[in-house]
NUDOLUM-216669 format. One record per atom (N, C-alpha, C): residue in one letter; x, y, z. Coordinates in steps of 0.001 Angstrom, whole numbers, plus 500000, padded with zeros to 6 digits. Each point is the difference from the previous one (the first is absolute). Layout:
REM NUDOLUM-216669
AXYZ;...
***
This chain:
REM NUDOLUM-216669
X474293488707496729;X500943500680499120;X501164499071499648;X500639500173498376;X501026499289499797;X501550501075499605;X501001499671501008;X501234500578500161;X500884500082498973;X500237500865499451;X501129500086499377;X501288500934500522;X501273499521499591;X500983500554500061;X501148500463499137;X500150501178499519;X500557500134498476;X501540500662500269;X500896499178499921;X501525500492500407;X500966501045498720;X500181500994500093;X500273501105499529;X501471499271499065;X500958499637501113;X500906498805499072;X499902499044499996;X500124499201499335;X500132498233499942;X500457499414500664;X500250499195501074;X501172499458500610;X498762498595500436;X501004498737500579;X499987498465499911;X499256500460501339;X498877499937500548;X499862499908501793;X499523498845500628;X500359498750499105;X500040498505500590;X501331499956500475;X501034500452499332;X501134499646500121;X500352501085501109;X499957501139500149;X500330500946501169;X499615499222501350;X498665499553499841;X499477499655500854;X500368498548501118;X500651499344498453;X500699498765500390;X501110500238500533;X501324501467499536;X500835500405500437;X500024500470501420;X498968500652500008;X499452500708501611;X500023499159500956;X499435499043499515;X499470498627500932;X501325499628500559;X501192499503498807;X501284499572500443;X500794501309500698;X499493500687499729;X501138501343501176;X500935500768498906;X499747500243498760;X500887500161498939;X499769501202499981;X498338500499500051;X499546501349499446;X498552500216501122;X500341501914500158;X498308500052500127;X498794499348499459;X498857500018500469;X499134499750499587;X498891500757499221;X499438499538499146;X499554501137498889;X498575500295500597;X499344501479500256;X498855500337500546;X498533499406498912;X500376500385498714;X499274499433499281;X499718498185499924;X500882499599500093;X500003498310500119;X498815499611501312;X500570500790501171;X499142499873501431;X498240500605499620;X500229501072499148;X498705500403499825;X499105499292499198;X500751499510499294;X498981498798498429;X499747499138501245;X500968499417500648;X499261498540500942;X498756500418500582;X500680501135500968;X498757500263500636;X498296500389499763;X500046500578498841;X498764500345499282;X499706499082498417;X500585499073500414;X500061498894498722;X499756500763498770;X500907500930499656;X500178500762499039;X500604499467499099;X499519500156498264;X500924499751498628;X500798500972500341;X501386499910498939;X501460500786500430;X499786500321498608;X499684501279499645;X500454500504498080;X501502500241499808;X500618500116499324;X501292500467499798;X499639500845498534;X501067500606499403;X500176500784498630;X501171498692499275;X499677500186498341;X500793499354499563;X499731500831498684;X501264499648499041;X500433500849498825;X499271499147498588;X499839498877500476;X498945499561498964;X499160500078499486;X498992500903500914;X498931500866499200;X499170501467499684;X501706500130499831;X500116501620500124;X499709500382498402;X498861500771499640;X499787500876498592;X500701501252499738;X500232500217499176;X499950501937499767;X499773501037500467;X498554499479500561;X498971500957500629;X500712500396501552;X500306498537500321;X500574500077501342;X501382500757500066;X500855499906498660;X501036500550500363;X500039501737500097;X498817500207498918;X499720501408500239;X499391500662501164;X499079499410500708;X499373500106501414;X500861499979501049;X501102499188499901;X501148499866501171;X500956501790500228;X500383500542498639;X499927501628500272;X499869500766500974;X498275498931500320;X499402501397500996;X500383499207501346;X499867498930500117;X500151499735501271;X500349498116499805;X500241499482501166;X500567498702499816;X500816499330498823;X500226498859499859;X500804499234499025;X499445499310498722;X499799499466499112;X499341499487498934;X499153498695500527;X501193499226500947;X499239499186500106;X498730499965501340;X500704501248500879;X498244500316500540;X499048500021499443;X500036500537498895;X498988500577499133;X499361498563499527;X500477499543499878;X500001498273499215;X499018498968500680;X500913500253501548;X498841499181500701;X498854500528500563;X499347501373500028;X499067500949500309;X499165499291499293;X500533500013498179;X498907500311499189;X499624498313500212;X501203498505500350;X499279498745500315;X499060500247501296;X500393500963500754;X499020499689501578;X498422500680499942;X500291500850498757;X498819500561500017;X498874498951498893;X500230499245499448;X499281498985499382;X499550498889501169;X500465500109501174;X500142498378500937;X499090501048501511;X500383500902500169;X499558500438501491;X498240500411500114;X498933500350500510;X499207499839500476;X499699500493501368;X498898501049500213;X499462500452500836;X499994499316501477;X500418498597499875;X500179499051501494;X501286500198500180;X501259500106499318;X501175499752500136;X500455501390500546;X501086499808500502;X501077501044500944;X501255500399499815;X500454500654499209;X501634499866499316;X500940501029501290;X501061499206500566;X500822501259500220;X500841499936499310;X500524501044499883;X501400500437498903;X501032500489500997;X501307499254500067;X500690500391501029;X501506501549499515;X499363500882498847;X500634500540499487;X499488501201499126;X500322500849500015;X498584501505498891;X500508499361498840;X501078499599499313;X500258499956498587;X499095498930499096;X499655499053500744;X499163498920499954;X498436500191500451;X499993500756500997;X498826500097500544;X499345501191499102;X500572500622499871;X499064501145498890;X499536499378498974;X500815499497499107;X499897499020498750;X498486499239500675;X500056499152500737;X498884499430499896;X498878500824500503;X499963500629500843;X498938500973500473;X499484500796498455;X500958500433499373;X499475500539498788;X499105499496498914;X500711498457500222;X499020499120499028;X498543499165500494;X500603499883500820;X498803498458501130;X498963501466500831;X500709500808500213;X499110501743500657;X498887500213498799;X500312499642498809;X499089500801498862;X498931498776499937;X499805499051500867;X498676498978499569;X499126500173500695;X498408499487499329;X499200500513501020;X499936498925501207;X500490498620499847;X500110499121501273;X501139500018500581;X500422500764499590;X502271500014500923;X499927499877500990;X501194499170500282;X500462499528500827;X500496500950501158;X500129500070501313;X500364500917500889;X501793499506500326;X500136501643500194;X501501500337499339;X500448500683501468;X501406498935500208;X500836500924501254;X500895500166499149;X501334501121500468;X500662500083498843;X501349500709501568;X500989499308500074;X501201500593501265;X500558500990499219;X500364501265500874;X500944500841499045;X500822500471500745;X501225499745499289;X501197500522500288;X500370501327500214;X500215500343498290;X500181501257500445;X499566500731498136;X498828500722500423;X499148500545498881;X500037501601499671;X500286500788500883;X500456501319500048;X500862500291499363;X500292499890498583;X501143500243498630;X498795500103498798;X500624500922499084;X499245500045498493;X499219499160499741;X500224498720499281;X499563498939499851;X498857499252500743;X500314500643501295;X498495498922500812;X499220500916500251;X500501501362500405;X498629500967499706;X499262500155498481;X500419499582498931;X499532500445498933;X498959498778499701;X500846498537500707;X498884498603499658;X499130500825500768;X500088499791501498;X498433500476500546;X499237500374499654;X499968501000499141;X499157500867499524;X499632499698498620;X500581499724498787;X499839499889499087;X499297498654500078;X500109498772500451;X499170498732500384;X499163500103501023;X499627501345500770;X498740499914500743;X500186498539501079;X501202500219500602;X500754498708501084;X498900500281501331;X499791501285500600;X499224500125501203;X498876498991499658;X499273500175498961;X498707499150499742;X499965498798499705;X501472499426499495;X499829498571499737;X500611498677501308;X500897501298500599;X500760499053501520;X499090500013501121;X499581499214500648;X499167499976500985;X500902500074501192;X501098499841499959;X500770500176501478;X501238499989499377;X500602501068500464;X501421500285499889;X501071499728501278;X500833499018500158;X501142499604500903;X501031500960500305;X500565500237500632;X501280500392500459;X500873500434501168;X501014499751499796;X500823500057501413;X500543501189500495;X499547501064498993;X501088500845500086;X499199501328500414;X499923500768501071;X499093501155500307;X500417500838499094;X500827500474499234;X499784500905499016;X499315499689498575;X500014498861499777;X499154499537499139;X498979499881499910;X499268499482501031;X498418500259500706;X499818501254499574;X500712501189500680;X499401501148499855;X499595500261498637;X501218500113499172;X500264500141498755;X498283499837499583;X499492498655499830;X498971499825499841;X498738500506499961;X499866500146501464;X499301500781500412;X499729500881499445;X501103501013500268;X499782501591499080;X500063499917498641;X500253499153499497;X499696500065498545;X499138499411499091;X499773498610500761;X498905499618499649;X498463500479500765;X499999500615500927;X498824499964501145;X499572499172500561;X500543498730500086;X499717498232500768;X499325500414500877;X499557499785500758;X499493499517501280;X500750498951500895;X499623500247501250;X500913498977500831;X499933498735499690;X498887499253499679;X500148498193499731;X500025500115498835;X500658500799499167;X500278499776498542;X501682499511500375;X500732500699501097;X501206499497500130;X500515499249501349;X501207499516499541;X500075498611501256;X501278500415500022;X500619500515501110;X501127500213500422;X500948498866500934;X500512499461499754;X500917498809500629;X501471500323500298;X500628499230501330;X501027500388499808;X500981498965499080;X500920500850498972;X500411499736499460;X501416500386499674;X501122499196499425;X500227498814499738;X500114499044500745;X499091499105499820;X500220498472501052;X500978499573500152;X500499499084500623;X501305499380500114;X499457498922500636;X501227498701500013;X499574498638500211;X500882499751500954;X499926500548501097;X500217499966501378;X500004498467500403;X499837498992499254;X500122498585500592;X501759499541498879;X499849501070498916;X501817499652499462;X500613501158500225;X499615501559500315;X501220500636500364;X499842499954501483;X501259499322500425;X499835500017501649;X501403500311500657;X500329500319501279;X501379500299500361;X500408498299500185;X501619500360500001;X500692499040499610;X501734499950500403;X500405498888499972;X501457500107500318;X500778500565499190;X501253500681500192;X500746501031499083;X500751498781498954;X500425500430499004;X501221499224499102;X500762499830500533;X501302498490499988;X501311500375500663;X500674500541498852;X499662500573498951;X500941500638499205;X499851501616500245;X499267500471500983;X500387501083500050;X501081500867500982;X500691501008498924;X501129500104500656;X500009501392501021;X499284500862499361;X499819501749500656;X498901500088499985;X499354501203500772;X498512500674499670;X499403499836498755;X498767499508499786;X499377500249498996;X498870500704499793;X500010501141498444;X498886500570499964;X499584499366499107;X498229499260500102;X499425499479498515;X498875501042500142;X499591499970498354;X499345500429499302;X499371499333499019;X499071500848499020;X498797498961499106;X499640500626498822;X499438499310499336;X498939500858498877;X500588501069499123;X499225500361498930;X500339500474499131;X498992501625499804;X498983499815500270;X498761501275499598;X500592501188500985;X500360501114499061;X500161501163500598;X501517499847501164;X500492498836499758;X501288499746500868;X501320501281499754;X500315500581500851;X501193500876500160;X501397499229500386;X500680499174499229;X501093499381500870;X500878501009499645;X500541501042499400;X501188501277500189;X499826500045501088;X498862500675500856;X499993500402501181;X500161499122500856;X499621498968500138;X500805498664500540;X501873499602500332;X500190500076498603;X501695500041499598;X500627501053500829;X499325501232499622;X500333501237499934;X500369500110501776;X499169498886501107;X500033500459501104;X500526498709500527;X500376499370499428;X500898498537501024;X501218499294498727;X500197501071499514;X501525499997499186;X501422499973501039;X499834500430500946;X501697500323500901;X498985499317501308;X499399499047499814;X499258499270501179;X500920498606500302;X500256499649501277;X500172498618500214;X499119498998499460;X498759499914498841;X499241499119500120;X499980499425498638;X499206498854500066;X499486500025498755;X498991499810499254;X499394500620498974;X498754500446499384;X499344498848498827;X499162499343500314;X499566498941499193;X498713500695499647;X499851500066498930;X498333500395499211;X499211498883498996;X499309499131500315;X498893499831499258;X499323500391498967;X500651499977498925;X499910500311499133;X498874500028499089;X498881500006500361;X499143499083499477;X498286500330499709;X499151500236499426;X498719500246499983;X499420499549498620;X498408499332500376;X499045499717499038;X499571501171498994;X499741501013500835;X499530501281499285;X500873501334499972;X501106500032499919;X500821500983499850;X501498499564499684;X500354500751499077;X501412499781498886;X500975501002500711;X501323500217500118;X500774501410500546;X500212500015499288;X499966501674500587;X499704501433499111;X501875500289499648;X500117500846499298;X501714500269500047;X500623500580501144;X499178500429500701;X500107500990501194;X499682498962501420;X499949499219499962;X499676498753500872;X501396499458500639;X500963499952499050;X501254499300500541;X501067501447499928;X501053499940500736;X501249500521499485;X500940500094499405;X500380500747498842;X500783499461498878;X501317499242500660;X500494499939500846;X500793498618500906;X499622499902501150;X499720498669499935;X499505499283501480;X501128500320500492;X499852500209501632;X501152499890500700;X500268498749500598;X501439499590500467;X500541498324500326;X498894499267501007;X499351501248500840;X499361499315501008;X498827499423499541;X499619500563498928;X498291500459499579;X500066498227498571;X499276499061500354;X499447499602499059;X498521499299499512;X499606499626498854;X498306500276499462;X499936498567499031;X498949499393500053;X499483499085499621;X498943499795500086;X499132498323499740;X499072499445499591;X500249499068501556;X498921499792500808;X500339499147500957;X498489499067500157;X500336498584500241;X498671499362500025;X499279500115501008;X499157499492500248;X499042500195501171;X500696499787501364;X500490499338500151;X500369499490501263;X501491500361500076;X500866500437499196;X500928501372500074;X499994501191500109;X498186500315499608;X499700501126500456;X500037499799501490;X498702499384500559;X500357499915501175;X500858499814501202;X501389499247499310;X501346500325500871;X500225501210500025;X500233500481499229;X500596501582499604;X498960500828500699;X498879499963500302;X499504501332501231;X500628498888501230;X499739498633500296;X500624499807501367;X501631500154500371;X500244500269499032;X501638500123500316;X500166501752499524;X499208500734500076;X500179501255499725;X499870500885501295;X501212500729500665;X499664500669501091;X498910501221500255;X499777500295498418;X498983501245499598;X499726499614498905;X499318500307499559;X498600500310498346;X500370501205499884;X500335500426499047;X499542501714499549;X499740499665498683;X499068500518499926;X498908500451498369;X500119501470499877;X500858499799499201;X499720501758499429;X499482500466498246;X499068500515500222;X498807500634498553;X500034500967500046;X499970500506498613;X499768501555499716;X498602499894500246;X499863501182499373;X498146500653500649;X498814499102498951;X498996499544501058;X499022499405498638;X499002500332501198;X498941499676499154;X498475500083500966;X499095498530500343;X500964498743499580;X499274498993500550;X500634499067500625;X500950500824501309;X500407499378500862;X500775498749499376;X501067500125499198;X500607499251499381;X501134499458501515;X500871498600499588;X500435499788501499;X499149498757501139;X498370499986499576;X499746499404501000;X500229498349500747;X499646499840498190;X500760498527500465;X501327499494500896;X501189501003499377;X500980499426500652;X500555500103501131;X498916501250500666;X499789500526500908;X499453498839501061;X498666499669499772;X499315499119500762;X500565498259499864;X500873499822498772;X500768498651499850;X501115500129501342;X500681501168500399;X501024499787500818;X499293500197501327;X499195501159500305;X499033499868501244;X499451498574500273;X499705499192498921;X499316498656500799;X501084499140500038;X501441499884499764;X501454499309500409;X500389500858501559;X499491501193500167;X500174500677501374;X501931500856499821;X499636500424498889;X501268500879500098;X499446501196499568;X500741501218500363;X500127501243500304;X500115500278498680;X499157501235499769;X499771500476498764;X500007501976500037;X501302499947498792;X499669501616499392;X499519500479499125;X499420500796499836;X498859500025498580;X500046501526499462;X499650500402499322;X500164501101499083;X498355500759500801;X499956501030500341;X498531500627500682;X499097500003498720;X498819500073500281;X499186500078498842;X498506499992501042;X498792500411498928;X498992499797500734;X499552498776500311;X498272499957500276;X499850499342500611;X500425498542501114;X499769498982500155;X500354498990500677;X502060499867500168;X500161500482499387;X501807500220500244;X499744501439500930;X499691500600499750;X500062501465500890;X499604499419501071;X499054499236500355;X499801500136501334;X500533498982500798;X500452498745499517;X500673499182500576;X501554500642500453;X500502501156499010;X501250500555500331;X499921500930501303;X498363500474500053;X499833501054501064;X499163499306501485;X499836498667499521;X499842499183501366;X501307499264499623;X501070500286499924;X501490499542500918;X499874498396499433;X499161499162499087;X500138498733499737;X501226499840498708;X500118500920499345;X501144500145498881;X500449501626500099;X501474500216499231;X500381500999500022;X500268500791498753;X499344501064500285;X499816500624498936;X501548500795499381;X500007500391498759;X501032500886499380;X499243500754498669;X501037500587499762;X499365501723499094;X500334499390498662;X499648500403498858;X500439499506498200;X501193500573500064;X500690499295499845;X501321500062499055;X501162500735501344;X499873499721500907;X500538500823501052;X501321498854500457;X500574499725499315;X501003498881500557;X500899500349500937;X500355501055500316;X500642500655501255;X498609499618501105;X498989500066499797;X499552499663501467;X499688498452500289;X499878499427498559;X499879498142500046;X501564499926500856;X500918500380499524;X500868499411500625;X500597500273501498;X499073501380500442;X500273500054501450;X498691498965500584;X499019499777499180;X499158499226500671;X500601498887500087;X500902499093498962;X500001498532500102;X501387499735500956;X501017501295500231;X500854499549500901;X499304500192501193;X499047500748500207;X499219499962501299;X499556498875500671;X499016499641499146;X499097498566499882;X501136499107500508;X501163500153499428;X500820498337499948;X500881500361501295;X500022500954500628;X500700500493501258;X498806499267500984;X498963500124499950;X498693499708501046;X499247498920499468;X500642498640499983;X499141498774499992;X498885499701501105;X500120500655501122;X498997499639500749;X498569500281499789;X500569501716499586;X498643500750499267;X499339499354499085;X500771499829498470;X499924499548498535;X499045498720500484;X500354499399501230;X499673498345499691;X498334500088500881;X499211500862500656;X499286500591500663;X499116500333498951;X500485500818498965;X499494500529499297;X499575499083498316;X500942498942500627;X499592499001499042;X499202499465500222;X499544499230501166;X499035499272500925;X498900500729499628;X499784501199500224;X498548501068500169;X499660499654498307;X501128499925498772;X499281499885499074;X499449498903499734;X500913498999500140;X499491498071500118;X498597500101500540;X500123500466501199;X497933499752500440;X499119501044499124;X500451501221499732;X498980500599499015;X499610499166498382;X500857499597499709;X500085499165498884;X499082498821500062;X500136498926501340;X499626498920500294;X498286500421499809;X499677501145500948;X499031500823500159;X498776500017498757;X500701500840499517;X499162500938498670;X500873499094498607;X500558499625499766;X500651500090498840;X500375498680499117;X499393499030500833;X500542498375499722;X498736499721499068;X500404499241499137;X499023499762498351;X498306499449500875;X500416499239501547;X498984499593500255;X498889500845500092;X500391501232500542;X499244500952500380;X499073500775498942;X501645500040498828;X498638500738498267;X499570498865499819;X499658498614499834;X499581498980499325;X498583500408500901;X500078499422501505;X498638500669500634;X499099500950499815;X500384501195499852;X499875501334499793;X498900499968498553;X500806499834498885;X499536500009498493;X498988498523500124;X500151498903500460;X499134499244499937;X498349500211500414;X500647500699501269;X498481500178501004;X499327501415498763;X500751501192499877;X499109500910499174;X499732499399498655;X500167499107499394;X499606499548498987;X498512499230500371;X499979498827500633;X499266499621500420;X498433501458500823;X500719500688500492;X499024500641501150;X499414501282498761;X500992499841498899;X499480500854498959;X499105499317499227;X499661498993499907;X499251499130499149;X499654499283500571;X499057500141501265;X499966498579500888;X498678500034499558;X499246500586499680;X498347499967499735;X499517499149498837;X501463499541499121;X499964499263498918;X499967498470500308;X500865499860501349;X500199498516500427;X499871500309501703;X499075499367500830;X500328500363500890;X500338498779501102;X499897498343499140;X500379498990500299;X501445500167500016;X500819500213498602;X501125500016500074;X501064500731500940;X499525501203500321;X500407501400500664;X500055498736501601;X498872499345500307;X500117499545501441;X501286498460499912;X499869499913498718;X501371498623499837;X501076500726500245;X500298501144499326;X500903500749499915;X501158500154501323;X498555500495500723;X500381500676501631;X500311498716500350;X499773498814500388;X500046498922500119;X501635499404500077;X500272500329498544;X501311499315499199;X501272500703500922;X499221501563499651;X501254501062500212;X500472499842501362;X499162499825501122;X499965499589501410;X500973499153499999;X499652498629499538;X500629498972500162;X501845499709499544;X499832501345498951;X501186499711499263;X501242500614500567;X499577501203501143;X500399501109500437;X500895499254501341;X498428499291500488;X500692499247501005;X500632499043499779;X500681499303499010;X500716498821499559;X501205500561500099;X500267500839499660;X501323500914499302;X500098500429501048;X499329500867501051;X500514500052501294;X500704498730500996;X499157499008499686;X500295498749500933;X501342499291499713;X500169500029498500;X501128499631499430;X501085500963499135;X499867501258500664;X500690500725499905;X501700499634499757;X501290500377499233;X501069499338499869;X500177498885499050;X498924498970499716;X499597498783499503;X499386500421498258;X501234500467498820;X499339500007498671;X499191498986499295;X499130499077501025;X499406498951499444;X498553500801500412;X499820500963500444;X498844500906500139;X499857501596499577;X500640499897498822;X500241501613499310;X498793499880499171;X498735498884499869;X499293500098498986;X498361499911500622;X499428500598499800;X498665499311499998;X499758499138499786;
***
């Protein structure tokens, strides 16, 4: 079988990769995955976007998904393997490269598909029949599936997800510029900072937010029509992100209500720096980490109880820092990119191993070897790569 990998946005992953290497930035899962399965990297570009495409984008994805579907579906072939690390992209091509009689076999990761729009692709493009394996991290999404499409179990691949790059977010020495308690925070999707403001306004501390996300814009209802003196929000680079959870005495993420566990990232970015985290309750994988005592849970919009929680928390460092530890190893655990890179590699392979079964034994081979390198030289970013 020949690998493909089709990235939902565009971005440089020589250069991430080169960044990663120097300690600048995480490392990109897709970059690790092309090495490893000597995969072509597709990207979308606006250059050969038609009409057709802009009208098709409507229903689902962007024009220039549509664009490179209709190039991948001229080039792919019954030997080849596409994953799509995204539904907006991955439908697009499943729709087009799905309708041949030699097509290409289609993974397709999904985020989060349970809205108008992705129930209506499903169905109207006949997606159950053209995706041969559907990805995702998220147990309500799985389900979703399930019951609506009728999948079957190896139609879906449940991973834990969002990865994190546990070899660049790591604990760390504090700033000497910090002067009082700090609460940091992150992200933008479904973010509540009123209720934030609203509960460490007459606080000794001060409130730094991260201002920042690939896939989500704030909403008007996101900020408070005045920040308060303590409270301020920006754009922070990689490795300012990562000061800012190590110099943060608590994380609190607070979201209004959504259904795809919005939060996780910045959640699991400060768990693998080993600081103490408050989080907004919600289902799955946040519910239960709040109800096994590894993070602490709070109610929507309840800022009278965030703020008896966070003078609590900051009264009991012994606890907070206990409870930080328990998340650092769950993280290290389940949640480090090494673990989804493994995970999605091996079911790809073990899903299609009857196609190659030389390669599948190089595979096991590589992955062994690579696992144990990175263990051996663990600390050492001259081994973040395959």
């Amino acid at each position: 079988m020949k690998y493909h990998i089709a990235l939902n946005t565009p971005c440089d992953l020589e250069t991430i990769a080169q960044n990663a290497q120097a300690g600048k930035c995480p490392s990109h899962i897709m970059w690790e995955m092309s090495q490893l399965l000597g995969a072509k990297v597709h990207q979308p570009t606006a250059d050969l976007v038609l009409p057709t495409d802009k009208m098709l984008a409507k229903i689902i994805g962007h024009p220039e998904h549509w664009a490179l579907a209709r190039k991948l579906s001229l080039q792919l072939q019954e030997d080849d393997v596409i994953y799509c690390d995204g539904e907006y992209l991955g439908f697009t091509i499943a729709t087009l490269c799905g309708a041949k009689h030699n097509r290409p076999k289609i993974v397709v990761f999904i985020h989060n598909i349970n809205r108008p729009r992705g129930r209506l692709a499903l169905k109207l493009f006949d997606l159950a029949n053209r995706i041969d394996l559907f990805v995702t991290g998220f147990t309500s999404q799985a389900e979703f599936l399930r019951n609506y499409l009728g999948l079957p179990e190896n139609r879906i691949c449940l991973l834990s997800a969002p990865p994190i790059d546990t070899s660049f977010f790591t604990p760390g020495l504090l700033s000497n510029k910090k002067l009082r308690p700090v609460i940091g925070s992150g992200g933008m999707e479904k973010r509540d900072y009123r209720t934030l403001a609203a509960a460490t306004e007459d606080l000794n501390v001060d409130v730094k937010i991260c201002a920042f996300s690939r896939n989500a814009i704030a909403l008007k209802k996101t900020f408070p029509e005045i920040i308060p003196p303590n409270m301020s929000h920006g754009f922070y680079d990689w490795c300012e992100l990562v000061q800012l959870y190590r110099d943060s005495d608590l994380v609190v993420i607070t979201m209004f209500e959504n259904n795809y566990q919005a939060g996780l990232t910045t959640m699991f970015e400060a768990m693998a720096c080993c600081r103490p985290v408050v989080i907004t309750r919600s289902s799955g994988i946040i519910g239960e980490l709040i109800d096994l005592g590894i993070v602490t849970g709070v109610n929507i919009g309840d800022y009278n109880g965030l703020k008896q929680t966070i003078v609590k928390l900051l009264n009991e460092p012994q606890k907070t820092e206990i409870q930080a530890q328990r998340g650092y190893e769950f993280v290290l655990d389940q949640f480090s990119h090494n673990s989804f890179i493994k995970g999605l590699v091996s079911k790809l392979f073990s899903t299609f191993r009857s196609e190659n079964k030389t390669k599948n034994r190089y595979f096991q081979t590589t992955l062994q070897t690579s696992f144990l390198r990175r263990k051996l030289f663990s600390g050492s970013r001259a081994d973040f790569f395959f």
